[in-house]
C-alpha positions as CSV (number, residue, x, y, z in Angstrom):
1,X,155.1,131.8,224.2
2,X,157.2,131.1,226.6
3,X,157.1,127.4,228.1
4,X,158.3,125.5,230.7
5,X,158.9,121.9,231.1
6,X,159.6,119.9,234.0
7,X,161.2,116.5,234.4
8,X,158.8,113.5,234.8
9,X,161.7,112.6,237.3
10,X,162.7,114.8,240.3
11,X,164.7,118.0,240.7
12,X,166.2,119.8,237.8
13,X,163.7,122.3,235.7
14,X,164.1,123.4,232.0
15,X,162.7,126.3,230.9
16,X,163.6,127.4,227.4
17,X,163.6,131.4,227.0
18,X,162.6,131.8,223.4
19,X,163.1,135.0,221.6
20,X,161.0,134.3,218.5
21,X,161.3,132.7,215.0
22,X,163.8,134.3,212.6
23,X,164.8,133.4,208.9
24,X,168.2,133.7,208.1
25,X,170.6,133.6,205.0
26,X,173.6,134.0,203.8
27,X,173.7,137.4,204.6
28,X,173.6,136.1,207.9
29,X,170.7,138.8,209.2
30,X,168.4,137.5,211.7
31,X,164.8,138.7,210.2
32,X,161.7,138.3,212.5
33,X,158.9,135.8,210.8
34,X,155.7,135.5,212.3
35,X,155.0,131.6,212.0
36,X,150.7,133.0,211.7
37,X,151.5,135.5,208.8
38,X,154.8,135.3,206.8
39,X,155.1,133.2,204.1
40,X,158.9,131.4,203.6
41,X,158.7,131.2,200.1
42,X,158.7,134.9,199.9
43,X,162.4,135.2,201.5
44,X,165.2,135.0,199.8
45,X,166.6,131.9,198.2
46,X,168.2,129.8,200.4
47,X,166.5,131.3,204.0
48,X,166.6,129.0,207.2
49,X,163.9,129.5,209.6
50,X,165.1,129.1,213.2
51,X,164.0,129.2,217.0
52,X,166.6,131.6,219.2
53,X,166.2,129.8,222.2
54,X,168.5,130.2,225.3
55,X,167.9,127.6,228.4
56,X,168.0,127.9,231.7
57,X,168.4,124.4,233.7
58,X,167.5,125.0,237.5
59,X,170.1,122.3,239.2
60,X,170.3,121.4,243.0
61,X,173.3,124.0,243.0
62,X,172.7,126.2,240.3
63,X,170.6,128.3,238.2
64,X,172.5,127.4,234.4
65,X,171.9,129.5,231.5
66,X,172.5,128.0,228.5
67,X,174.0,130.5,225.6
68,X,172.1,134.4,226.0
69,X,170.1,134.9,222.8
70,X,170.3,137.5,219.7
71,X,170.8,140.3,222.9
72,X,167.8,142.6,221.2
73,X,166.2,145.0,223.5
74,X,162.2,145.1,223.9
75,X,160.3,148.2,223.6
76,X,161.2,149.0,227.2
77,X,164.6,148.9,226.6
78,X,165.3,146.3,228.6
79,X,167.1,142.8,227.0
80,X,165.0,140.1,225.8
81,X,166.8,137.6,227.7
82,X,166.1,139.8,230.7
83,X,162.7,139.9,230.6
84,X,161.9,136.1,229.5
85,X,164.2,135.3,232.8
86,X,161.6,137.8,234.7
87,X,158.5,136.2,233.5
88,X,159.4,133.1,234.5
89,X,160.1,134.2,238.2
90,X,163.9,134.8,237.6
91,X,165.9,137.5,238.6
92,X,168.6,138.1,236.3
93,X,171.0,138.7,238.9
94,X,170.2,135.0,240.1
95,X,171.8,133.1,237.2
96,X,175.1,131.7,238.9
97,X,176.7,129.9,235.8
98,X,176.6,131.0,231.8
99,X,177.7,128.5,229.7
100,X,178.8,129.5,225.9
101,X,178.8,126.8,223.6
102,X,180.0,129.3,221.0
103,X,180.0,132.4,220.3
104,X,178.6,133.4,217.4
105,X,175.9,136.5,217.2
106,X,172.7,134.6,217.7
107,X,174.7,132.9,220.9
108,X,176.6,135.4,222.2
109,X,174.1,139.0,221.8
110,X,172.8,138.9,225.3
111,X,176.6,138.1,226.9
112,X,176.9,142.2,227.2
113,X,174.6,144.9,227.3
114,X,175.5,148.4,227.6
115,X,174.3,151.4,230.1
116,X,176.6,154.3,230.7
117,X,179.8,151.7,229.6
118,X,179.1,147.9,228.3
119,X,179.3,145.5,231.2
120,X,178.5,141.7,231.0
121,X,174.5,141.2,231.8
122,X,174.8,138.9,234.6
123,X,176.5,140.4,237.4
124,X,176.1,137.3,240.0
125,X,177.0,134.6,237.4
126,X,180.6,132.9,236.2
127,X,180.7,132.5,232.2
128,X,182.6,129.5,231.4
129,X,183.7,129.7,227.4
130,X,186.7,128.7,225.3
131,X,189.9,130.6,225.3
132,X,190.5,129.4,221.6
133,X,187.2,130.2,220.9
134,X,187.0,133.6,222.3
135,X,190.4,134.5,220.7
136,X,189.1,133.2,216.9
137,X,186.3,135.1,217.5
138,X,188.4,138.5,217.9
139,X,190.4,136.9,214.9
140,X,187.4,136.3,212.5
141,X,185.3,139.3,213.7
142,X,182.2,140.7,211.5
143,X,179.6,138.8,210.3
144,X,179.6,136.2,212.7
145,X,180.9,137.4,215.8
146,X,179.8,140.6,217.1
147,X,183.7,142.0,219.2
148,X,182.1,144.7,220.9
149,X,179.6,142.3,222.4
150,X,182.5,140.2,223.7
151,X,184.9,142.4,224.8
152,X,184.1,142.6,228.7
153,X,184.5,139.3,228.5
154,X,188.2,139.7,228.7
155,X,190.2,140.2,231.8
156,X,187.1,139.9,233.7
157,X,186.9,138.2,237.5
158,X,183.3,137.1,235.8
159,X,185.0,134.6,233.3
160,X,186.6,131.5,233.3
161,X,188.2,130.9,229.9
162,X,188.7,127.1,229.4
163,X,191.4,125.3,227.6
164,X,191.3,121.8,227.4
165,X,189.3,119.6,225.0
166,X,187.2,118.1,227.6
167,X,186.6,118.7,231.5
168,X,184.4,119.5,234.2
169,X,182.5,122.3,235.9
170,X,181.9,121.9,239.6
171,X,182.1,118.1,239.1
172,X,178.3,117.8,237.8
173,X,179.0,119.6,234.7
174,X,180.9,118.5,231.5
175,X,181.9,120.1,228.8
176,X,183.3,118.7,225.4
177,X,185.4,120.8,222.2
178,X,184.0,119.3,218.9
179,X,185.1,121.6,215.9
180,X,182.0,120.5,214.1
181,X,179.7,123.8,213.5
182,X,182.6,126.2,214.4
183,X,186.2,125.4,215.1
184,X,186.3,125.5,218.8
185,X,182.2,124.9,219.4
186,X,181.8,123.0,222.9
187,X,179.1,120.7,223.8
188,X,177.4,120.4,227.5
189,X,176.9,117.3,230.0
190,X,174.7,118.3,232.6
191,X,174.4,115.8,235.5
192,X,172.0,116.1,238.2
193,X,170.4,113.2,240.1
194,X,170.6,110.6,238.1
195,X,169.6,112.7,235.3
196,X,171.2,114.1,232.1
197,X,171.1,116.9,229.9
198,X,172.8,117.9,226.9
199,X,173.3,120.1,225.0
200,X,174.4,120.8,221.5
201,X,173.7,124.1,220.6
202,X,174.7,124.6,216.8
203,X,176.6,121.0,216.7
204,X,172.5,119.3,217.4
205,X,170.4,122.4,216.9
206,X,167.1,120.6,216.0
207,X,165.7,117.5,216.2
208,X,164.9,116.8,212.9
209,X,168.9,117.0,212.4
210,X,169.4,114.2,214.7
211,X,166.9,111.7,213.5
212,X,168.5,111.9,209.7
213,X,171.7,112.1,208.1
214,X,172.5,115.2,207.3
215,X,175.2,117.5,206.2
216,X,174.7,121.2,206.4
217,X,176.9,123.7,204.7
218,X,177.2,126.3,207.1
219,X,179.5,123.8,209.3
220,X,183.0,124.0,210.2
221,X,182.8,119.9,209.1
222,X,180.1,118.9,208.3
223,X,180.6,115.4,208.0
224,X,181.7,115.3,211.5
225,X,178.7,117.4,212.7
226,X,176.5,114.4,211.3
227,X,178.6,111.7,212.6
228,X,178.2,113.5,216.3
229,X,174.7,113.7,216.3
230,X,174.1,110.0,214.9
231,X,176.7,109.4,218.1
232,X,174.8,111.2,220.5
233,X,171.0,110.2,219.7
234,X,172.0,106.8,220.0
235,X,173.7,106.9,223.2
236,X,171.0,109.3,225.0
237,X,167.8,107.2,223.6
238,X,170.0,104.6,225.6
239,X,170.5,106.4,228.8
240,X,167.5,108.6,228.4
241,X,169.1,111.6,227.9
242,X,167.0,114.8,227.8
243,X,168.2,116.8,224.6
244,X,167.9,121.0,224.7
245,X,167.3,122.5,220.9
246,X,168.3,125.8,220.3
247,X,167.0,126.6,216.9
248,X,163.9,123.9,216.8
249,X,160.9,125.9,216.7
250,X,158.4,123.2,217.6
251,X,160.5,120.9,219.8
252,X,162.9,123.1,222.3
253,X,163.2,119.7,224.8
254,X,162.8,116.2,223.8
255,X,163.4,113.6,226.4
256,X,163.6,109.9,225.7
């Protein structure tokens, strides 16, 4: 179900956009699993069960969304992404910022969707994203990355490719490179009346992960991965950060 989840302060409004629960391997499919019916054990060795979970943060200047989702269509054809933003009272066409931690698959689906020719799927909004990131992604290619998902992305008025390791985005935003899950992931600052978001997409994907030390495989480094969340729960339960989880399936938003 979709929920939403205000501040117990003023303002800003999170409302995660889920798209279901998936298990996923080293095959690196994305299989539906119904949490009520499907039984873990029964998928191969080694399966991960995972939110997809895109964000959007309504600022005092902005309507964010946070990474776009697996980019699957619903029965009537239109993108998932598309109709969560619907049911919760959003017009696509109002999102004015994308910001792309990364873009792998499960990120990056709903960047693009195609019509008569593929055109990005958010015709009002700026996407802010690596350079480095976008251009390893062409690089590296198939299974991760999905090219023809990302290829309006280039030489598009739409897009603002950033460069540097850290930096800001209309002042209240910040953005931070950590080559921990992928090599040029980025992690988001949002502030907003006194009030901060962040988040980690695939460097801090649940919250399990942050409360234990923990090393997954299936990251860039690891180690450093570990050593970043360790950082960041500290620091937020200090200034009461409110922390946006991508891939928890029980606790999208947790706020100290």
């Amino acid at each position: 179900l979709l929920r939403e989840i205000f501040f117990k302060r003023r303002y800003m409004k999170i409302i995660p956009l889920s798209e279901g629960s998936f298990t996923v391997d080293k095959t690196k499919l994305f299989v539906p699993f119904d949490l009520s019916e499907d039984e873990l054990q029964k998928r191969p060795s080694g399966s991960l069960l995972v939110e997809i979970q895109p964000f959007v943060v309504i600022t005092s200047n902005d309507i964010l969304l946070l990474d776009t989702g697996l980019g699957f269509a619903g029965k009537n054809g239109k993108m998932q992404i598309h109709q969560n933003l619907l049911n919760a009272g959003i017009s696509p066409s109002d999102v004015t910022k994308v910001l792309m931690t990364h873009l792998h698959k499960d990120h990056a689906g709903g960047i693009s969707e195609k019509k008569d020719h593929r055109h990005l799927s958010f015709l009002n909004a700026t996407y802010y994203l690596q350079q480095r990131e976008l251009d390893f992604a062409f690089e590296k290619g198939f299974s991760s990355y999905i090219i023809e998902d990302l290829t309006p992305l280039e030489n598009s008025s739409q897009v603002v490719l950033l460069n540097g390791d850290s930096g800001a985005i209309s002042d209240y935003i910040h953005y931070e490179v950590t080559g921990a899950h992928s090599p040029f992931h980025q992690v988001f600052y949002i502030h907003d009346q006194g009030q901060i978001v962040f988040f980690g997409g695939d460097d801090a994907p649940q919250l399990q992960q942050m409360k234990h030390r923990f090393v997954a495989k299936y990251d860039f480094n690891g180690k450093k991965a570990m050593e970043l969340r360790r950082s960041w729960w500290q620091k937020g339960e200090k200034e009461k950060w409110t922390f946006l989880f991508y891939h928890d399936v029980k606790n999208p938003v947790w706020q100290f």
